[in-house]
N, C-alpha and C positions, 0 to 999 in steps of 0.2 A: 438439567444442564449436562449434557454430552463430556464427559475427560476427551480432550484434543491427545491426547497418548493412546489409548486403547478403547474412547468411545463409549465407554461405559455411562449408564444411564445416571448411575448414584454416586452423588456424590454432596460433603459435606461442607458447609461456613467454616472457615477458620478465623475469617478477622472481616470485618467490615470499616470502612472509611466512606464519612462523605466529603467532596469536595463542590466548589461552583454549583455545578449541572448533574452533577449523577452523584452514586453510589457505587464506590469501587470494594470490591469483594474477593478476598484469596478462596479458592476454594481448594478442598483434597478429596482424590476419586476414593471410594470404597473399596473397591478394585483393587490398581495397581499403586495406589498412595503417592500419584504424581500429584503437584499443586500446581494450580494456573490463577490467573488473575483473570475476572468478569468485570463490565460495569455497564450499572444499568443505569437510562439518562431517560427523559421525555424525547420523543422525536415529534418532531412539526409536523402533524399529518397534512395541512394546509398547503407545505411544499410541494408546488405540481413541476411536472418532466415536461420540455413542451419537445416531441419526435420530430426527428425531421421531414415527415410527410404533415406535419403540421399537427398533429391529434398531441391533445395533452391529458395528462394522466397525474395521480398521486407517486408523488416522491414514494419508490419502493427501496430500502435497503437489504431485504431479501434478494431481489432482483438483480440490483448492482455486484452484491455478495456473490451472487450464485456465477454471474462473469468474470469477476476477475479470482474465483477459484479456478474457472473451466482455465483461465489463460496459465492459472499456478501447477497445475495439476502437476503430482509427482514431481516436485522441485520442492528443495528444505529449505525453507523461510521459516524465521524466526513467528515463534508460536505468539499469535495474536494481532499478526502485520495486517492482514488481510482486512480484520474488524475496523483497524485504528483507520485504515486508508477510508474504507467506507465512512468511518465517524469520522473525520477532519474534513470531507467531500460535504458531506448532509451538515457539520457544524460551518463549513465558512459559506456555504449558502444563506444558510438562516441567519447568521450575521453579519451578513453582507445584507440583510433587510431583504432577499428575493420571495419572490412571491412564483416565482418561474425562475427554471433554468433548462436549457438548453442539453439535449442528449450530446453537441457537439463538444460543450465546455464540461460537461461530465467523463465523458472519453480522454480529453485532453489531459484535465486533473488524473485520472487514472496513469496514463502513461507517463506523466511529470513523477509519480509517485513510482510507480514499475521498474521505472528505468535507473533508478537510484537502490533500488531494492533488489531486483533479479533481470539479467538483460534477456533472458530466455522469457519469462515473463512476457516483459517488454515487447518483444517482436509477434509470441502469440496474441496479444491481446491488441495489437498496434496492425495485423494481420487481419482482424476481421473488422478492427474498428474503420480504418483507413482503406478496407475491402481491397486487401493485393488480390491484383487477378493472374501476375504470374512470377513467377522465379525471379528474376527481374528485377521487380519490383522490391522483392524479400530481400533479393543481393542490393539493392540501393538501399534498403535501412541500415541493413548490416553496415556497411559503412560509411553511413552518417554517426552510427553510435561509434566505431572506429575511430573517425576522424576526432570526434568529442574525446575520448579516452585520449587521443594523442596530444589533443590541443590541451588537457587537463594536463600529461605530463608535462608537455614542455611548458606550462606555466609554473609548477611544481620545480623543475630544477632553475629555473631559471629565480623565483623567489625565496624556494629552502634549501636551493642544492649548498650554496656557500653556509649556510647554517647548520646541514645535514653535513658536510665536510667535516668544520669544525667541530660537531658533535661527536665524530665518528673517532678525531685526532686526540679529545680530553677522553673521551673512553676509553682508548689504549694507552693511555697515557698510565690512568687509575688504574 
């Protein structure tokens, strides 16, 4: 197991927990003595991808990982985001009972998760998914997720502004 700090090959158990579906594990690097959390679970190898040229294939987690790193690349996410979006994707398929899923509703879930995580993210991986073919295209997400952040504000002052008020007036008050 790789330290997500410096990469380092060695590294040690510090505590094991099992829960449900997996085994969750602190580990500490040899190394630089950063600690991270692991968890190891069965995957469904059964879960097939059906592509949009029609060709179906086994559910890869590798694969999915290796995308929405390329979309992350050099942006600081919280250490371990990446794994969990992957396992939440590959867990609510297999209990949702699929037997097949769709590259499209795979994409989709990705940027449902992206877009609440990193909006940079979001538009790289919403960019090759959604295949922009020009600037354009890229200026129309941009503000779609714009108008969203706006329409997110103005429902925020309009339900906590009067509670953020008076929150603001007992604070000065104390």
């Amino acid at each position: 197991m790789h330290c997500p700090e410096c990469q380092h090959a060695e590294t040690k158990v510090v505590d094991s927990r099992l829960s449900d579906d997996s085994v969750r594990r602190r580990r500490e690097c040899l190394h630089c003595e950063g600690r991270f959390t692991t968890y190891e679970r069965v995957y469904n190898s059964r879960l097939k991808v059906e592509k949009r040229s029609g060709k179906v294939e086994s559910f890869s987690t590798d694969k999915l990982m290796r995308s929405i790193e390329i979309a992350c690349a050099k942006r600081t996410l919280p250490v371990g985001s990446i794994e969990q979006i992957v396992d939440e994707i590959h867990e609510t398929a297999v209990n949702e009972g699929r037997e097949h899923i769709e590259t499209g509703l795979i994409g989709e879930m990705v940027l449902n998760r992206l877009k609440s995580l990193d909006r940079v993210a979001y538009l790289r991986f919403a960019s090759v998914y959604k295949d922009f073919e020009d600037v354009e295209r890229f200026a129309t997400e941009v503000s779609i997720l714009e108008d969203a952040d706006s329409f997110a504000s103005e429902l925020q002052a309009t339900f906590l502004g009067p509670v953020s008020q008076a929150a603001r007036q007992t604070a000065r008050r104390n």
